[in-house]
N, C-alpha and C positions, 0 to 999 in steps of 0.2 A: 558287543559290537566291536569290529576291529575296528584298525586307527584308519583314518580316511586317505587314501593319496597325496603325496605330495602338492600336486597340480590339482587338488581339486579344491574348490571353496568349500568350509564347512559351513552349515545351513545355522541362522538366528534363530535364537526362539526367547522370548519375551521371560527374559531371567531376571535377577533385581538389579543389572546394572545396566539393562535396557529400556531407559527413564521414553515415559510416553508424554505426550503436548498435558493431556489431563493432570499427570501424575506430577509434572514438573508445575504448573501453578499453582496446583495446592503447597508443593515443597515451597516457590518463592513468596507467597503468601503467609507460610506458616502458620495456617488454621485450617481448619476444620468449620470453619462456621457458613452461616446458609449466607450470605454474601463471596464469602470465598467459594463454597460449594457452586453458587449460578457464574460464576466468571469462569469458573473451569467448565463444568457444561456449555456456556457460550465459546470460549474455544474449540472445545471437541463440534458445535456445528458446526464451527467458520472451517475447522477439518474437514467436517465431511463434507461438504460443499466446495472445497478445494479438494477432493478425491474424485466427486463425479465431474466436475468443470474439469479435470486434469485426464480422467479416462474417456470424456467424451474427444480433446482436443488430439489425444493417441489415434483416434481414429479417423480425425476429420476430414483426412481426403479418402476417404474409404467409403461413408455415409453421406447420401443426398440428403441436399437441406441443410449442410451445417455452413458450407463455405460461403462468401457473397453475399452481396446489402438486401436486405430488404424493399428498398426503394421506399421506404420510411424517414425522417426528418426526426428527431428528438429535442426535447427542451430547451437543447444547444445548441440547435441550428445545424448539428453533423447528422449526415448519413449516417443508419444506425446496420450494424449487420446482424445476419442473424445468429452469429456467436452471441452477441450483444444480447439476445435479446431471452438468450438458453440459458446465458450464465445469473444475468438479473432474476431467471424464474424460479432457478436452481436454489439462491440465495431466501427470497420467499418461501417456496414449498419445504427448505430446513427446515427453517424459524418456524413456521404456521405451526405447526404443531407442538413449539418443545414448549409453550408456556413461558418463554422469558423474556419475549422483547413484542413491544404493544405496538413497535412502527420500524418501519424496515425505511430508511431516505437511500435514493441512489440515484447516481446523475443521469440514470437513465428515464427516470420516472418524474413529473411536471410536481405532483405532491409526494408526499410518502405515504406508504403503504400502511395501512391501522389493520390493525388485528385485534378486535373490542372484545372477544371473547380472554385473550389475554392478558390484557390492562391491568385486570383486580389484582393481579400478583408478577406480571411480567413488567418489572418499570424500567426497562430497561430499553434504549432505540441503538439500532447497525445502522450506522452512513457505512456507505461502501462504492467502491466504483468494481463492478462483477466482473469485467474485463479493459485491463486497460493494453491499447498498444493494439486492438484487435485486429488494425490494417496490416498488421505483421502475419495474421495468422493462415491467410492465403497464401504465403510464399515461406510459410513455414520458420518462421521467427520466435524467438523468446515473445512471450504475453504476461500478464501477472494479472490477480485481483488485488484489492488496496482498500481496507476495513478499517475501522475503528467503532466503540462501543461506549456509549452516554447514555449517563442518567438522566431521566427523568423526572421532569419539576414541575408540579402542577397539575392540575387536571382538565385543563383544553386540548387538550390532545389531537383532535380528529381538524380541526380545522388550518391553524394556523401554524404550528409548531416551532413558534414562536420561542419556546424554551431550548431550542437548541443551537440560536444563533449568540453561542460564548463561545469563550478565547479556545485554546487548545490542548489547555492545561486544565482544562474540565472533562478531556476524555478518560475511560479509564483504562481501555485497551487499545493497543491500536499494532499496526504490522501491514505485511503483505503479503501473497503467495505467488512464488516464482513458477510456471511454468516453463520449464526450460529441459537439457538432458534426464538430469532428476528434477522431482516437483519437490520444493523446498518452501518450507511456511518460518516465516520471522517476524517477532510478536516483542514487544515489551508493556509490560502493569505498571509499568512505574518501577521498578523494580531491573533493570538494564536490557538489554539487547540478546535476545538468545534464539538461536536457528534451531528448525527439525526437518528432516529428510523422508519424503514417504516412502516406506518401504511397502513394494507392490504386495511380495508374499506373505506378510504379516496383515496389509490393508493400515499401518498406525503409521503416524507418522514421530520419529524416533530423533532424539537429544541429539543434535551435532556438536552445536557449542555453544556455552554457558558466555555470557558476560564480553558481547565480542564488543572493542572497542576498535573505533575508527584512525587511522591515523592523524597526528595532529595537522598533517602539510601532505598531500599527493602528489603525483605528476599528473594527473587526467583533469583536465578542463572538459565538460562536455553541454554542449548546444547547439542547436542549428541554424548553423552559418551562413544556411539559405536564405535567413530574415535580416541577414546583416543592415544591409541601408533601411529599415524600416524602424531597428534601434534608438534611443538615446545615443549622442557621441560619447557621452563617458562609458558605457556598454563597448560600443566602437572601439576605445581609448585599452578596455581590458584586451580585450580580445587581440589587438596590436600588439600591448605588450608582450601577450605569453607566445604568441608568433615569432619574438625578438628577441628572444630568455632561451637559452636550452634545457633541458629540459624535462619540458610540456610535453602531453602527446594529447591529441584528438580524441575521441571517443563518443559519440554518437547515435543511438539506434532505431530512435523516436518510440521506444518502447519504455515508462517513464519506471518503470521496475524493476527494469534490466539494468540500466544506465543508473537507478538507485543504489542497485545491491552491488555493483560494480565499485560506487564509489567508499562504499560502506566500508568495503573488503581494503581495494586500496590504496584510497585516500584521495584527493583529490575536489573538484566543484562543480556541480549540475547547476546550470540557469536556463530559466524560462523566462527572459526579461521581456518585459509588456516593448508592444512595437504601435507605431501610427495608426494600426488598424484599431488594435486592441491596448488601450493602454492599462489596462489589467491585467495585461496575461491571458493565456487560454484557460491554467491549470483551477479547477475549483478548490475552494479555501477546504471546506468540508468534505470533502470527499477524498481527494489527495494532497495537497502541499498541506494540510492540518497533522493527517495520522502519519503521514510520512518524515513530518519536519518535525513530531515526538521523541520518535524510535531514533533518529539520527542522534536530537540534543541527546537521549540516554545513552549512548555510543558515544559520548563526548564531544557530538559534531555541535554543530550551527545549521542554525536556518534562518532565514532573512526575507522581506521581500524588497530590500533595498533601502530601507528609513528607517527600520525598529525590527525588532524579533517580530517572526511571525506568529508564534504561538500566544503573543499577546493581543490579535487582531479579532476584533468582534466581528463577524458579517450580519451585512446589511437583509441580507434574503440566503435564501438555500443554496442557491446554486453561484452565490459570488462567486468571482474568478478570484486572482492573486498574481504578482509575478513572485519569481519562486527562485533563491538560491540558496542552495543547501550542500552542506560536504562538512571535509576537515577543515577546523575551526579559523586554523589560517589564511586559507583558501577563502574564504567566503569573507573573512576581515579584510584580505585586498581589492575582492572586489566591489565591497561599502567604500572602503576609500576609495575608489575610482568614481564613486558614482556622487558621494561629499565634493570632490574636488570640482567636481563637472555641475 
């Protein structure tokens, strides 16, 4: 073969220095045994179900049926649409089949899903939110999915699922998949923070970078300043300061994975502070502010929901809310103090 053109890109092919999502959890795991074997299987589905949710959304103004609500109501009292309801089926019809996880929980669904022919050997349950940010997906916005992966304790399984309301330091995986220019998936075991990129012509999604840590202090504060008078005044009280500090910058997108992976990269504090309507917050404990506020602390961040860490918070039921602040570790220390002093 000759040499390729200057101007032309040379084509990947899956050599030994082109580490795959699979291949890297066995590496950070460093065995080989049938527990590290089902967590890398359980990655490689939460892939593949962030390959068809990411090629169906390439196409989404192209195909009827994908764009616009259903005119349906969900668990949470929102509008559900019908990406909503493609990407929750997507996540099911995975799993259904691979034998490893006996209950699929999603906020989109009032119980979780059992799968009894799995149980005898699948002890494993996905909480997952299958599309978040999805009002973005109409006017063609960043979306993400937002996973995480628990053990299973016990054998009531089918009814109450009672064993999975623990802290958050009882998951064993957790991350999220960015739909964005590239579809990018960010995972940590316990083991630190590490990105992959899908690459379309291969179909794998491929090592970007190992052990990404968060900056200690950002410039990006980011929340919706739309809820302002509906806040705590010490809430109020942060939000005045970094207005009156140079600088801050804004950042915003009501897309909770975008404005995650944003802060991840450059540092900075996401709040969802609970308002007079809701003094919880919107954000579910288990579903999101849980798998999200992991992967942050092993980035070296913080998460909070304003009193205590949040990863030490038990929920009460499946679909608890939370309020939620999470970033670089600085960042999210001043705005506890804001919220002690008030």
């Amino acid at each position: 073969m000759g040499n390729n053109p200057s101007n032309t890109i040379p084509e990947r092919s899956l050599n030994r220095d082109c580490i795959t999502l699979s291949r890297h959890v066995l590496q950070e795991l460093k065995s080989f045994s049938p527990d590290a074997q089902d967590l890398s299987s359980l990655m490689n589905r939460i892939a593949l179900a962030g390959k068809l949710i990411s090629r169906r959304l390439s196409r989404a103004g192209l195909l009827e049926g994908v764009l616009g609500f259903t005119g349906e109501v969900n668990v949470q009292g929102e509008s559900v649409k019908k990406l909503d309801i493609y990407a929750n089926q997507v996540f099911i019809s995975v799993f259904e089949q691979s034998g490893l996880v006996c209950r699929l929980a999603s906020e989109e669904m009032e119980k979780p899903y059992y799968i009894p022919e799995n149980c005898p050997i699948g002890r494993y349950t996905l909480v997952y939110d299958p599309i978040d940010g999805s009002s973005n997906v109409d006017i063609n916005l960043n979306v993400g999915s937002i996973f995480a992966v628990r053990r299973q304790q016990g054998d009531d399984l089918k009814e109450e699922a009672t064993d999975l309301l623990q802290d958050g330091y009882q998951q064993l995986a957790a991350g999220y998949i960015l739909y964005g220019p590239s579809t990018m998936l960010v995972y940590t075991i316990g083991t630190g923070v590490h990105s992959f990129i899908l690459d379309p012509s291969l179909g794998e999604f491929i090592l970007a970078q190992e052990n990404i840590q968060i900056p200690e202090h950002g410039p990006i504060y980011s929340v919706n300043e739309g809820n302002f008078w509906q806040w705590d005044e010490s809430i109020r009280e942060y939000v005045r300061y970094v207005h009156s500090v140079d600088g801050y910058v804004s950042r915003y997108s009501g897309a909770l994975v975008g404005d995650i992976h944003r802060i991840l990269m450059q540092g900075g504090v996401f709040l969802y502070p609970g308002t007079q309507k809701q003094p919880n917050g919107k954000l579910r404990l288990l579903y999101e502010s849980a798998p999200l506020g992991w992967l942050i602390e092993q980035a070296g961040g913080k998460v909070s929901n304003g009193r205590e860490n949040l990863l030490r918070v038990v929920p009460d039921h499946l679909h608890a809310r939370t309020p939620l602040i999470i970033g670089s570790k600085r960042d999210v220390e001043l705005v506890e103090s804001f919220i002690k002093k008030g």
